[in-house]
C-alpha positions as CSV (number, residue, x, y, z in Angstrom):
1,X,15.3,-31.2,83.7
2,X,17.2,-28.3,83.1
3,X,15.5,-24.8,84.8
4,X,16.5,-22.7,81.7
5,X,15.7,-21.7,79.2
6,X,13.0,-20.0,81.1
7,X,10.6,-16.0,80.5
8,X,8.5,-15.6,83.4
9,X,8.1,-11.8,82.4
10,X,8.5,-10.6,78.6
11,X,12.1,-8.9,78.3
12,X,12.9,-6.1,79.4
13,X,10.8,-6.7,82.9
14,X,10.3,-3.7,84.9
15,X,13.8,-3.9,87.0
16,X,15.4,-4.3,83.5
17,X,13.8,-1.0,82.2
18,X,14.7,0.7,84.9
19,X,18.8,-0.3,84.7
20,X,18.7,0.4,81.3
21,X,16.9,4.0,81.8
22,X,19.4,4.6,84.1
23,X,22.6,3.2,81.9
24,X,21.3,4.9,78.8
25,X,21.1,8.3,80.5
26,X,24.6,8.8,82.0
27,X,26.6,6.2,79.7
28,X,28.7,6.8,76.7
29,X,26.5,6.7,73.7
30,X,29.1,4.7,71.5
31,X,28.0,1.0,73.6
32,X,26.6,-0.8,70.8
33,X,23.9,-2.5,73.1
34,X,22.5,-5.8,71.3
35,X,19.4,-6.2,73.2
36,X,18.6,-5.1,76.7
37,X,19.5,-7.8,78.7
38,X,20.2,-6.6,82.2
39,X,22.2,-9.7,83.8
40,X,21.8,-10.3,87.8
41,X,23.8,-13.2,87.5
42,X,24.8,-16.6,85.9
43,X,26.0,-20.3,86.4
44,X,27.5,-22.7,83.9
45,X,25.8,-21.5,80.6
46,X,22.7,-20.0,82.4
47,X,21.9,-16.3,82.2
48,X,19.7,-14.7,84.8
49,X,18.0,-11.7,84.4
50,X,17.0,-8.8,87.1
51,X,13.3,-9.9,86.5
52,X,14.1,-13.4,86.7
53,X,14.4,-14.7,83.7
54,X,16.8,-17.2,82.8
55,X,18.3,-17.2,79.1
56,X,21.1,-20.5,77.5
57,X,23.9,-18.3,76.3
58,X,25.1,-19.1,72.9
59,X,27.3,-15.9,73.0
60,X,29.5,-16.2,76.1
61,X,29.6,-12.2,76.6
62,X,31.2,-12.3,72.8
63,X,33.2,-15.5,73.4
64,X,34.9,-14.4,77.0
65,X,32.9,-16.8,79.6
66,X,35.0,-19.8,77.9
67,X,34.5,-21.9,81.3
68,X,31.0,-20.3,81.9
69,X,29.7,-18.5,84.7
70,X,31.6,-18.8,87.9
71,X,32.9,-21.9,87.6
72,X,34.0,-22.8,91.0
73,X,37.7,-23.4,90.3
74,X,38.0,-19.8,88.7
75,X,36.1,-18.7,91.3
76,X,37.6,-19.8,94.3
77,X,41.1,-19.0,92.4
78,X,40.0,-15.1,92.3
79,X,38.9,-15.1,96.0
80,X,42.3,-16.6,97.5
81,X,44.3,-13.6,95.0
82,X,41.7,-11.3,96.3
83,X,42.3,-12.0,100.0
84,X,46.6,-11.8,99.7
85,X,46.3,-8.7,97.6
86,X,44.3,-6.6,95.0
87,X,47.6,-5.0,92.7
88,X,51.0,-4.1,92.8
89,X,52.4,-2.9,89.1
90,X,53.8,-6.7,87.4
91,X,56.1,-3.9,85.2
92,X,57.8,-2.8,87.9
93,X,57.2,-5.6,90.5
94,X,57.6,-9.7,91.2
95,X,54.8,-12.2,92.0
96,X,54.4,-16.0,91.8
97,X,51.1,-16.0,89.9
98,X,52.6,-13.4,87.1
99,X,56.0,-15.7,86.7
100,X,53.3,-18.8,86.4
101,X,51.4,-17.3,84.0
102,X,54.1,-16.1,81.9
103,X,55.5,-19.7,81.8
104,X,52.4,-21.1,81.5
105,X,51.6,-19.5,78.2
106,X,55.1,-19.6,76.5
107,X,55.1,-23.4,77.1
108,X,51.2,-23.7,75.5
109,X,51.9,-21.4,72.4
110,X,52.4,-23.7,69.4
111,X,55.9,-24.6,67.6
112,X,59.8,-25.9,69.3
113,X,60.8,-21.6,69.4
114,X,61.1,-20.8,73.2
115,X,59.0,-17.8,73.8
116,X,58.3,-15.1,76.2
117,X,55.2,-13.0,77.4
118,X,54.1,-9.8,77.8
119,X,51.0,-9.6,79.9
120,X,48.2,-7.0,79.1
121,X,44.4,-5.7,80.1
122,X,42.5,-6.9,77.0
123,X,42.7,-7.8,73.1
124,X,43.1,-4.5,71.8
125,X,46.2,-3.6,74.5
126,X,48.1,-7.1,73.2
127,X,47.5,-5.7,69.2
128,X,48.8,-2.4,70.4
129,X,52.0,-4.2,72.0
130,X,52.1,-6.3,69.3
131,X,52.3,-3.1,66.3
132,X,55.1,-2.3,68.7
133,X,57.1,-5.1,69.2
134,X,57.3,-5.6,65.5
135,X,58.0,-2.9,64.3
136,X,61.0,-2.7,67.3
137,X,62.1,-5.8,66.5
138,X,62.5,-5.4,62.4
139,X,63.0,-2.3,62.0
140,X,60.5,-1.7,59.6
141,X,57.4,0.5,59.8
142,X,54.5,-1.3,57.9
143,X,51.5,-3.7,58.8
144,X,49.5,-6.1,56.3
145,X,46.0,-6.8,58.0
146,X,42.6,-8.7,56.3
147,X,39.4,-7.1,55.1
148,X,37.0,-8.3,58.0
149,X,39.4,-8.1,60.7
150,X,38.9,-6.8,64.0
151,X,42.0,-6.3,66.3
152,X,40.3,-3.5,68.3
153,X,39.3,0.4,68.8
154,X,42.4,1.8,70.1
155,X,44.3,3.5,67.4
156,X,47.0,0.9,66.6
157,X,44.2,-1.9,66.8
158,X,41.4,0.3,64.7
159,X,43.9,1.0,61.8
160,X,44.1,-2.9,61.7
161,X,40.4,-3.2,61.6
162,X,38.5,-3.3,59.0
163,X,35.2,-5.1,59.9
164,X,32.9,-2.2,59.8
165,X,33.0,1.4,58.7
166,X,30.9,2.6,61.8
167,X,33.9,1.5,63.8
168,X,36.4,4.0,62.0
169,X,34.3,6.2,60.6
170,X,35.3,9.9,61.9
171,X,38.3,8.5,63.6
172,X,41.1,9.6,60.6
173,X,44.0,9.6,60.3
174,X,44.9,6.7,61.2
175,X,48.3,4.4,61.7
176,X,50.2,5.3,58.6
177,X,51.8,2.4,56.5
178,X,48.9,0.3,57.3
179,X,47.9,-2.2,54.3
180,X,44.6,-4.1,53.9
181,X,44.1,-7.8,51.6
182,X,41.6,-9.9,51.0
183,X,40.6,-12.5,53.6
184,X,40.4,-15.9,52.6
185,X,36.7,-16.1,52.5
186,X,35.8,-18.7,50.2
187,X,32.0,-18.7,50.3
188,X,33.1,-14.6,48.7
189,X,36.3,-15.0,47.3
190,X,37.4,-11.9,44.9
191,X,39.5,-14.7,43.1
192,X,38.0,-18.2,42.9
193,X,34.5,-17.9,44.8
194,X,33.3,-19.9,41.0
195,X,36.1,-22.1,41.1
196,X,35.7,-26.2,42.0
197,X,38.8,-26.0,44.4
198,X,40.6,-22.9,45.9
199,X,43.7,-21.5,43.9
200,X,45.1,-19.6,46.6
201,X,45.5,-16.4,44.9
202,X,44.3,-14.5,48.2
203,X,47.8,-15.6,49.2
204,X,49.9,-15.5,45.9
205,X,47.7,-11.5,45.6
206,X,49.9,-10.6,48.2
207,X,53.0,-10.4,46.3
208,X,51.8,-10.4,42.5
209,X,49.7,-7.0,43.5
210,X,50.4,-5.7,46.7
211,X,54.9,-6.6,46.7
212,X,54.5,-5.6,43.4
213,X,52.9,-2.6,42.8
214,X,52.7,-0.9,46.3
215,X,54.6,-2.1,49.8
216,X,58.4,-3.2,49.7
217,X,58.4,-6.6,51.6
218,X,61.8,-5.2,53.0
219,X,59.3,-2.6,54.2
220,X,57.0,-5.2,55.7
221,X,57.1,-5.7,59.8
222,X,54.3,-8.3,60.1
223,X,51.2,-9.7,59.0
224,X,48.0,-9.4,61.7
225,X,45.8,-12.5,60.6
226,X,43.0,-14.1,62.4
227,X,43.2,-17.5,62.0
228,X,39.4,-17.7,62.1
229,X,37.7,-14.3,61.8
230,X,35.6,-13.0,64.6
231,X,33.9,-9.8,63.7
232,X,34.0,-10.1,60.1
233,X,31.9,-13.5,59.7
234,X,33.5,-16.1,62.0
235,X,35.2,-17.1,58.6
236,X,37.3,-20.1,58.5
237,X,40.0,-19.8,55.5
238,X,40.4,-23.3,53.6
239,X,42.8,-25.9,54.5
240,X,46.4,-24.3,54.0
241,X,45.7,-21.0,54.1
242,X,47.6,-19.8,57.0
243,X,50.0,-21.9,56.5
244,X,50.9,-20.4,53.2
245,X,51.1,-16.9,54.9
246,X,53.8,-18.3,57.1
247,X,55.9,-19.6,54.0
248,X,55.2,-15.9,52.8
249,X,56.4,-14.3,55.7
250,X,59.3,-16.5,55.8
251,X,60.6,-15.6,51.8
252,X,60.7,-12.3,52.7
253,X,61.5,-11.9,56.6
254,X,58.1,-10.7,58.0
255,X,56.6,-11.6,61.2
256,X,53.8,-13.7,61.4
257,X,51.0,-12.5,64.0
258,X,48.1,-14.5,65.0
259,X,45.6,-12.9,66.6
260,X,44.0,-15.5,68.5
261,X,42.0,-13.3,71.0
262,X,38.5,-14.7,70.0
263,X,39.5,-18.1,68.3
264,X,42.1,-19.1,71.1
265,X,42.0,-20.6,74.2
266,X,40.3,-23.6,73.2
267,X,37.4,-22.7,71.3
268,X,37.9,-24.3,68.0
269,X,38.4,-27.7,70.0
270,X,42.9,-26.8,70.0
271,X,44.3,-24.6,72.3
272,X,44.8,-22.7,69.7
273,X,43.5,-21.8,66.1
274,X,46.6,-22.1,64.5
275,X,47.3,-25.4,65.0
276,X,45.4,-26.7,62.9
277,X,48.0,-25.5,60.0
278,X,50.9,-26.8,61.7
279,X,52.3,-23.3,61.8
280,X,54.1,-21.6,64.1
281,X,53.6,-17.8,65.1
282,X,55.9,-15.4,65.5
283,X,53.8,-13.6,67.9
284,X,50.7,-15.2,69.0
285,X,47.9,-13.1,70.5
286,X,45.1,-14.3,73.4
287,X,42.8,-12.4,75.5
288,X,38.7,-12.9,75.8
289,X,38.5,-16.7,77.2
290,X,41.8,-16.7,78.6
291,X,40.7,-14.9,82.2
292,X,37.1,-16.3,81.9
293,X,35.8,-13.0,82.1
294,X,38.4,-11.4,84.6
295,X,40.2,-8.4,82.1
296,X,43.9,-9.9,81.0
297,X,45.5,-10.6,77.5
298,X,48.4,-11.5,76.5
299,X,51.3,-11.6,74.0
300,X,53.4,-14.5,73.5
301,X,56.5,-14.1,71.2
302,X,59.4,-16.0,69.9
303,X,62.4,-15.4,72.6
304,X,64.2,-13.9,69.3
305,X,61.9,-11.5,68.7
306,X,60.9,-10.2,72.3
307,X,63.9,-8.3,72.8
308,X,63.2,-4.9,73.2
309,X,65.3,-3.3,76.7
310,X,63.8,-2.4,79.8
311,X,60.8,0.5,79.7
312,X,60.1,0.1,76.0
313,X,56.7,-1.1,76.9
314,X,54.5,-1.7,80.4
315,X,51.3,-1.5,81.8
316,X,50.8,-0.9,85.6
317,X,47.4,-3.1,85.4
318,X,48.5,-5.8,83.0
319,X,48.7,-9.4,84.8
320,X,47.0,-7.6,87.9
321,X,47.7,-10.8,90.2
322,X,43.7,-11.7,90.4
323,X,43.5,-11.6,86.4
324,X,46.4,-14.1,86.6
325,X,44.7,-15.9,89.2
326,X,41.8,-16.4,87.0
327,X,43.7,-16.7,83.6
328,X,45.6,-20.1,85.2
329,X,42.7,-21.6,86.8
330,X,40.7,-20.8,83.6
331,X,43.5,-22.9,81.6
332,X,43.6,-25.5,84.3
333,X,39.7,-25.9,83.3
334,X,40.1,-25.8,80.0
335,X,42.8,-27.7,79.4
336,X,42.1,-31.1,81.8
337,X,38.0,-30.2,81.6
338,X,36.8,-28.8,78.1
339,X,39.0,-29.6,75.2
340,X,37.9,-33.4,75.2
341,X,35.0,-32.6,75.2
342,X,35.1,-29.2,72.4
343,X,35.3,-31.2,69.3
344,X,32.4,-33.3,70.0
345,X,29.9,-31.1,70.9
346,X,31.3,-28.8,67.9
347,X,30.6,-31.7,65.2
348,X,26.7,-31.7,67.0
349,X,26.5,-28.3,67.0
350,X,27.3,-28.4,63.3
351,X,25.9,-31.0,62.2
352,X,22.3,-29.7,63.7
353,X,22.8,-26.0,62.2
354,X,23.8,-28.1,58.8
355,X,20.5,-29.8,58.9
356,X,18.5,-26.2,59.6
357,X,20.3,-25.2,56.2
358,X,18.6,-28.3,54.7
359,X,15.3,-26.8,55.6
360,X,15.6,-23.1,55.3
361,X,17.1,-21.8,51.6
362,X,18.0,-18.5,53.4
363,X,21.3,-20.2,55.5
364,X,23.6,-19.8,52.2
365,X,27.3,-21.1,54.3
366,X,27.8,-22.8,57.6
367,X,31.2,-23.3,58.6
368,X,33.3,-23.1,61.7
369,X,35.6,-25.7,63.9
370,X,34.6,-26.5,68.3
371,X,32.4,-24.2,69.5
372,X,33.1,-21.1,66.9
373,X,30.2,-22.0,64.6
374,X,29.7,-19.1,61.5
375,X,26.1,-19.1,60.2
376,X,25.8,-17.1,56.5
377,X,22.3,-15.7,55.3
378,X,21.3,-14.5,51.9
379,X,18.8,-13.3,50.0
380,X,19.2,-15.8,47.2
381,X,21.7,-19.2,47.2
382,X,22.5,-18.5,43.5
383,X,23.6,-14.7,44.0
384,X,24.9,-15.1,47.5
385,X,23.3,-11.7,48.2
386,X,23.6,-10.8,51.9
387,X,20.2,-10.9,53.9
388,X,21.3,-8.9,57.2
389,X,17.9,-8.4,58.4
390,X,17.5,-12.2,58.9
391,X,20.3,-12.7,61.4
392,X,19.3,-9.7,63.5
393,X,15.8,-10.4,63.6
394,X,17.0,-13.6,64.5
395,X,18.9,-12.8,67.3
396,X,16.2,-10.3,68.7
397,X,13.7,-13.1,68.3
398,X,15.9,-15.8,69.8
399,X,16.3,-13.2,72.5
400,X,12.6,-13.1,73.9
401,X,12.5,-17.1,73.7
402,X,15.4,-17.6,76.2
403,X,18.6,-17.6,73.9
404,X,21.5,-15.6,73.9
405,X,23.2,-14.9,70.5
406,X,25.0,-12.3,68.2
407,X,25.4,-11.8,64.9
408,X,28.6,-11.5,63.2
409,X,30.1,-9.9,60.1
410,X,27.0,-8.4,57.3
411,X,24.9,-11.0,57.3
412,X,26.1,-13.8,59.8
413,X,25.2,-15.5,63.1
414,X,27.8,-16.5,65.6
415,X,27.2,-19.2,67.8
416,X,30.0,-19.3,70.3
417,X,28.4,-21.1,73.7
418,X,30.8,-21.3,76.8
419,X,32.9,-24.2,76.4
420,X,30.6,-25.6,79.6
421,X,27.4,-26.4,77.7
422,X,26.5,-29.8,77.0
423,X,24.4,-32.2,74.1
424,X,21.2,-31.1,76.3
425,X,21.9,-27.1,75.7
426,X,23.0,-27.9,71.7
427,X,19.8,-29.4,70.9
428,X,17.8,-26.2,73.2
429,X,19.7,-24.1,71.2
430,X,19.0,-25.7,67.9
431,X,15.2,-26.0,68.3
432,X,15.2,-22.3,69.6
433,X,16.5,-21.3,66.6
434,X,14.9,-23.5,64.4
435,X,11.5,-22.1,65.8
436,X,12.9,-18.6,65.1
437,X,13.5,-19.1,61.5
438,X,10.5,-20.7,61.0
439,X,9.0,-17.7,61.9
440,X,10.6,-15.5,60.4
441,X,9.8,-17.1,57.3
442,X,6.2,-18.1,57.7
């Protein structure tokens, strides 16, 4: 028997408290904290508390621990980089783990195009490079992102964004040339959300409306597009959709970015996202799973494309050696370990939340691919009205039993477990929840 889930003092216990006194006192007040879990330390998908407590985490630190909690490979791989040496600057510098890396990803990114890399800190630093490198590389100034999206809070990344107004709210002006579409969000589609079958206009809105009336394609540098959205919902488009923004892209000369930094590295049961279209990026973006927790992203481009000379863009942190330490061993895992085993324990993971929609009339969608499962409450099936009190009480709730979750767009729960959990931690999950909503709606 498994020793978690497992409260042996009501969070927050008195150690907790006092962290979270402490934190809440000297920190920045713009940490969005979920709940006030105070972490001491964790193994596999186990959470452990300062008080003891030991939580399943259906989260993963917001889909980052993609091989769990100190695996041993990753592990070990961080503590031989750590002994040879901490840093020296990968812009200006060589070492074997960077090269490794570097090649490691170009040969993983989807489609026959050779590609290159560009090694950075985080998500938001690979969007930022990204805005760059397009624009450097067409010679045009404007960006097509997604209502929903989330590519970040620095500037470039927040004037991509567009998941939640707190998040850009007193932050103006933003990147100029900057335009925002529809999402292909079928469950609330502007265009055929009655329809039997999806038409596609998201796509076709693009140039009927937005070519049309207000952006030059010549204009165009790239589209940013999710291939599942994180923030906004954890939103899966239908079948075809991305694949009709690359034949888009290609009719008028615009790059094609995926931003893969939450769906990528194995989550949806693929390496990544996108190949589940078929497609192939221009410039594909990973960041989150990809060190298993250890702070690297990453931007992987088309060898045509990557061109810009010498000092157009660095980092003296990107690819520090330990990050790329982690960031191979974490592929290693994920690659020979986890995928196998992804797409299984997504299809039980879906099948059991399908069944909890059976049962409770507030669950209005449930959709998602591997371990990126989207949950959808409303008010009301018919009117599809948002209920966003559900999923946070939810996740509050769930939070006191032993579960670790987050909510996700308005009115949506993600469930996004490290990669490591098994049938045993699905079904704890599931029943958690399950008691939760019934609950909540007793």
């Amino acid at each position: 028997m498994k020793d978690y889930p497992r409260i042996v003092v009501p969070p927050p216990g008195p150690k907790a408290r006092a962290i979270v006194e402490c934190q809440d006192r000297w920190a920045s007040t713009s940490y969005p904290k979920e709940y006030p879990l105070v972490i001491a330390r964790g193994a596999g998908a186990m959470v452990e508390d300062v008080d003891g407590n030991r939580y399943l985490d259906f989260m993963a630190g917001i889909a980052v621990a993609s091989t769990g909690y100190g695996h041993p490979k990753v592990v070990q791989a961080i503590q031989e980089a750590a002994a040879r040496f901490l840093h020296i600057c990968g812009s200006d510098f060589y070492f074997e783990s960077f090269a490794a890396l570097c090649e490691r990803l170009a040969r993983l990114a989807p489609g026959p195009s050779k590609k290159r890399v560009f090694l950075s800190n985080s998500g938001t630093e690979a969007v930022e490079g990204a805005i760059k490198l397009a624009r450097h590389s067409t010679g045009r100034p404007a960006i097509v992102a997604f209502t929903g999206a989330f590519h970040g809070r620095t500037y470039g990344g927040l004037s991509l964004t567009a998941s939640k107004s707190v998040q850009r709210a007193g932050f103006a002006p933003f990147l100029p040339e900057v335009y925002h579409v529809p999402y292909g969000y079928r469950y609330r589609c502007d265009f055929c959300r009655g329809e039997a079958a999806c038409s596609m206009r998201c796509v076709s809105s693009i140039e009927d409306d937005l070519f049309a009336k207000r952006l030059d394609p010549k204009s165009t540098a790239a589209i940013f597009v999710e291939p599942i959205q994180g923030e906004g919902g954890y939103v899966v488009p239908p079948p075809g959709y991305v694949k009709a923004l690359r034949e888009l892209c290609d009719r008028h000369g615009i790059l094609l970015v995926c931003d893969e930094v939450q769906c990528g590295v194995g989550r949806t049961g693929k390496m990544w996202a996108s190949e589940y279209e078929g497609i192939e990026p221009d410039i594909l973006l990973s960041a989150k799973g990809l060190g298993s927790g250890m702070p690297i992203g990453a931007i992987i481009a088309k060898e045509s494309i990557m061109k810009w000379q010498p000092g157009a863009h660095g980092s003296t942190f990107g690819g520090n050696p330990v990050c790329c330490a982690a960031a191979l061993a974490t592929l290693d895992v994920v690659e020979r370990d986890l995928l196998p085993r992804v797409p299984r324990l997504g299809e039980r993971l879906l099948a059991g939340v399908t069944r909890l929609q059976q049962k409770y009339p507030s669950i209005g969608d449930v959709r998602g691919r591997g371990l990126m499962i989207g949950v959808e409450f409303v008010k009301d099936r018919a009117t599809r009205e948002p209920a966003p009190d559900i999923p946070h009480a939810l996740v509050e709730r769930a939070f006191r039993k032993g579960l670790l979750l987050l909510g996700a767009g308005k009115s949506a729960l993600r469930l996004a477990p490290p990669l490591v959990v098994d049938e045993s931690d699905v079904d704890a999950a599931l029943a958690i929840i399950d008691e939760c909503l019934g609950e909540l709606t007793d």
